[in-house]
Residue frames relative to the residue before (quaternion, step in Angstrom):
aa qw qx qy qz dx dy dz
X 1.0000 0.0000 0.0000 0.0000 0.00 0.00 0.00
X 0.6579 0.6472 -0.1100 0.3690 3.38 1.17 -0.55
X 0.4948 0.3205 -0.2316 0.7739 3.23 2.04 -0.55
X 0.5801 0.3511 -0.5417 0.4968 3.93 0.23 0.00
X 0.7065 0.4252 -0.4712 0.3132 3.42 -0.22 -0.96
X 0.7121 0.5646 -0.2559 0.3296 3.83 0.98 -1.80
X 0.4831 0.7268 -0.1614 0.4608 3.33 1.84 -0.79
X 0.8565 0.2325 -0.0258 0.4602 3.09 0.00 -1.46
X 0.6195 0.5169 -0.2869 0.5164 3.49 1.81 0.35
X 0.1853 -0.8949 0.3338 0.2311 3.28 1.92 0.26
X 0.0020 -0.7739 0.6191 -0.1334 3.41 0.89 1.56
X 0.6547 -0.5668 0.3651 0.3418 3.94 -1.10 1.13
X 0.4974 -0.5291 0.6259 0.2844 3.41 -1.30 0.77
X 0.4704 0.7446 -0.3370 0.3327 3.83 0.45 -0.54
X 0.7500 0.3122 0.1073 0.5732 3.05 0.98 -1.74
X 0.5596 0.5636 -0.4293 0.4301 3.67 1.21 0.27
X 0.1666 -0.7105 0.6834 -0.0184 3.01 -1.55 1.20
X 0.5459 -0.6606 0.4719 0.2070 3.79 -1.17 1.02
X 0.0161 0.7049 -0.6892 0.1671 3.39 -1.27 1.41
X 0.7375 -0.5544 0.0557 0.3816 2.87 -0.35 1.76
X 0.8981 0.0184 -0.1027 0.4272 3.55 0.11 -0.10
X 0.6819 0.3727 -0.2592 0.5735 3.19 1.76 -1.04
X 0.2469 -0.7483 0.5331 0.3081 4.18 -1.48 -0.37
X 0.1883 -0.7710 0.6040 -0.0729 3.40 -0.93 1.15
X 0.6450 -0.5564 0.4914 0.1815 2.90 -1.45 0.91
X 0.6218 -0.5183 0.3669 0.4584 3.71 -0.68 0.69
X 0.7632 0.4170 -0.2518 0.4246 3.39 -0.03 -1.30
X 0.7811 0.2422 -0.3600 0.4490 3.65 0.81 -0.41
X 0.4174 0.5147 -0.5273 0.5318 3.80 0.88 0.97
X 0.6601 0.3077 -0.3492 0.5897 3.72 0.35 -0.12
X 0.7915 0.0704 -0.5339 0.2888 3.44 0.18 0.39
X 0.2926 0.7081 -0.5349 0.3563 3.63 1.55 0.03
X 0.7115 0.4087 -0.3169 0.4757 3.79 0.46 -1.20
X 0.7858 0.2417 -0.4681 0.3240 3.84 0.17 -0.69
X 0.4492 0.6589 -0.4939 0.3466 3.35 1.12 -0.37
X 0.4680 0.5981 -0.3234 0.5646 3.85 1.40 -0.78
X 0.7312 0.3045 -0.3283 0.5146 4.12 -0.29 -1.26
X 0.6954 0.4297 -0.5056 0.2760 3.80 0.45 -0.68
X 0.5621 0.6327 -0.3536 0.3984 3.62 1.08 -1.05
X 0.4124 0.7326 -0.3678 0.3975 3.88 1.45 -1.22
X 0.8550 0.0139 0.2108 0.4737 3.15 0.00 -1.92
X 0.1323 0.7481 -0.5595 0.3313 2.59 1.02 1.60
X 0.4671 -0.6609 0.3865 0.4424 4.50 -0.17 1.03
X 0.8251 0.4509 -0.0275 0.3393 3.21 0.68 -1.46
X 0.1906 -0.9198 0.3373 -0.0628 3.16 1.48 0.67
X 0.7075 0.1029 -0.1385 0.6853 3.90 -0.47 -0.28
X 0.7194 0.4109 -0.3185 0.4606 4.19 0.03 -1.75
X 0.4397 0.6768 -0.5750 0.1342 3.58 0.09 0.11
X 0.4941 -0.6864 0.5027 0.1789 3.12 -1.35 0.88
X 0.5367 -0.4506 0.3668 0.6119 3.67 -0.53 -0.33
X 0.6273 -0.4328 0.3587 0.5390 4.03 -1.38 -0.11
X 0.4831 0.7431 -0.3994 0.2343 3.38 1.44 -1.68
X 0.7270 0.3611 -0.0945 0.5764 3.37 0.62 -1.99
X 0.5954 0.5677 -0.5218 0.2257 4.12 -0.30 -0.20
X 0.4859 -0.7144 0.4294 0.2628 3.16 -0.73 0.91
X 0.6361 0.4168 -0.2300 0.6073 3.79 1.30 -0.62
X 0.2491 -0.7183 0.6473 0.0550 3.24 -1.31 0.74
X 0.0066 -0.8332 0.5497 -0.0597 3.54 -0.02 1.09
X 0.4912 0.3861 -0.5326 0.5710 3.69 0.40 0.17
X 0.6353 -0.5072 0.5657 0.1381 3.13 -2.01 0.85
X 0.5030 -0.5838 0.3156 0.5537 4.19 -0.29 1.16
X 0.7264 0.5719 -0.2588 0.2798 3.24 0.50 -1.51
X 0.7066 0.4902 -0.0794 0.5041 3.73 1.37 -0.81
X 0.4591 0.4220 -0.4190 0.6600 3.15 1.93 -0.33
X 0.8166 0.4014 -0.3659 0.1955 3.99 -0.26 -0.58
X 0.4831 0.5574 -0.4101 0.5364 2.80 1.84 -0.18
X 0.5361 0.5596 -0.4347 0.4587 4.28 0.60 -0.39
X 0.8105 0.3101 -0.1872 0.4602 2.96 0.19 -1.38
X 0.5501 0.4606 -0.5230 0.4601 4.02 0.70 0.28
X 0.5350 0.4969 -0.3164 0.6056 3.72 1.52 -0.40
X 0.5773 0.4903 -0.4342 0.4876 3.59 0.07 -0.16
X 0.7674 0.4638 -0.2731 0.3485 3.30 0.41 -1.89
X 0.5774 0.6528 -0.2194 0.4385 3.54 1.01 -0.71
X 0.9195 0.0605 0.0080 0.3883 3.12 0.06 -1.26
X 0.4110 0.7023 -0.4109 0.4111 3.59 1.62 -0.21
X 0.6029 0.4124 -0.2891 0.6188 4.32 1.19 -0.01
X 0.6122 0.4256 -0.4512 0.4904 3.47 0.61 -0.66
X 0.7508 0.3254 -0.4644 0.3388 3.70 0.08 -1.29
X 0.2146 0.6877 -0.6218 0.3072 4.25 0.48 0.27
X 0.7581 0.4112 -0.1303 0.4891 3.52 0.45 -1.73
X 0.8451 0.2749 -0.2188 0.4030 3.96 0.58 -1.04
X 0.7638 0.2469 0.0107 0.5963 3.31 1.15 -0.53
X 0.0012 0.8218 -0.5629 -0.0878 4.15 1.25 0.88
X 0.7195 0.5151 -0.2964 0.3595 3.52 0.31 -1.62
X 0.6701 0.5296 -0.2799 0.4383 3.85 0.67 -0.61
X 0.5103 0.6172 -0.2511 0.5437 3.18 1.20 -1.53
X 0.6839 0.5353 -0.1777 0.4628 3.72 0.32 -1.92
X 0.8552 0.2139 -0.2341 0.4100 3.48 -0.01 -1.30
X 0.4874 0.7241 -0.3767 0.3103 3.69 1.57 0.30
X 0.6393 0.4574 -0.2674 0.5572 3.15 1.69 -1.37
X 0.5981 0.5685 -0.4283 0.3684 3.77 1.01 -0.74
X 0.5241 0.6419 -0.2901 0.4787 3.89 1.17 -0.55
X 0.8311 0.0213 -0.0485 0.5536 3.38 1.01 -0.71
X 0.3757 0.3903 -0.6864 0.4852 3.07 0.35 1.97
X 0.7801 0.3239 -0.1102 0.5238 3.64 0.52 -1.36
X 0.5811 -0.3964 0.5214 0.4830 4.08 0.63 -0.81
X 0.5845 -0.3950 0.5771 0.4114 3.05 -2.37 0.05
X 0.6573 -0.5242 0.4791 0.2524 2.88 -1.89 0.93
X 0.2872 -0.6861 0.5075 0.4350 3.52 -0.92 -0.12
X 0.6969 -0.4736 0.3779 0.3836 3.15 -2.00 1.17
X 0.4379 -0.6349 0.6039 0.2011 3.51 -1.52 0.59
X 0.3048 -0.7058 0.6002 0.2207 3.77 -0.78 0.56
């Protein structure tokens, strides 16, 4: 969601920095990565709910509004690049996370 959002905001090539496969704009590698440490140590690991539904708010206010201006952006676009994810994202947060497969 983060390369759609940095993408389709045509943040300067100048200021891109490499993540593994995709390239992002400084500012959205620093939050692509904490958005990473928050998921890390995140209590509820595998059972997580979406953020939408989580009772705890672990991103910082300022780092939550910047997500959720990513979300707002690009959470319709991925419908078109990425349906089944998109799909099995909203299905996660009507009913829950799926359970882990063995």
């Amino acid at each position: 969601m983060i390369n759609k959002y940095c993408v389709g905001h045509g943040h300067t090539r100048s200021k891109r920095v490499e993540h593994g496969s995709v390239e992002l704009c400084a500012n959205c590698l620093e939050l692509l990565q904490y958005s990473h440490l928050r998921l890390e140590h995140c209590r509820f690991g595998e059972e997580k709910k979406t953020c939408g539904q989580c009772p705890i708010h672990c991103y910082k206010p300022d780092r939550r509004l910047q997500i959720k201006t990513v979300m707002k952006y690009a959470g319709p676009r991925m419908l078109w690049s990425h349906p089944f994810t998109a799909l099995r994202h909203a299905m996660d947060g009507i009913i829950g996370p799926r359970e882990k497969r063995v």
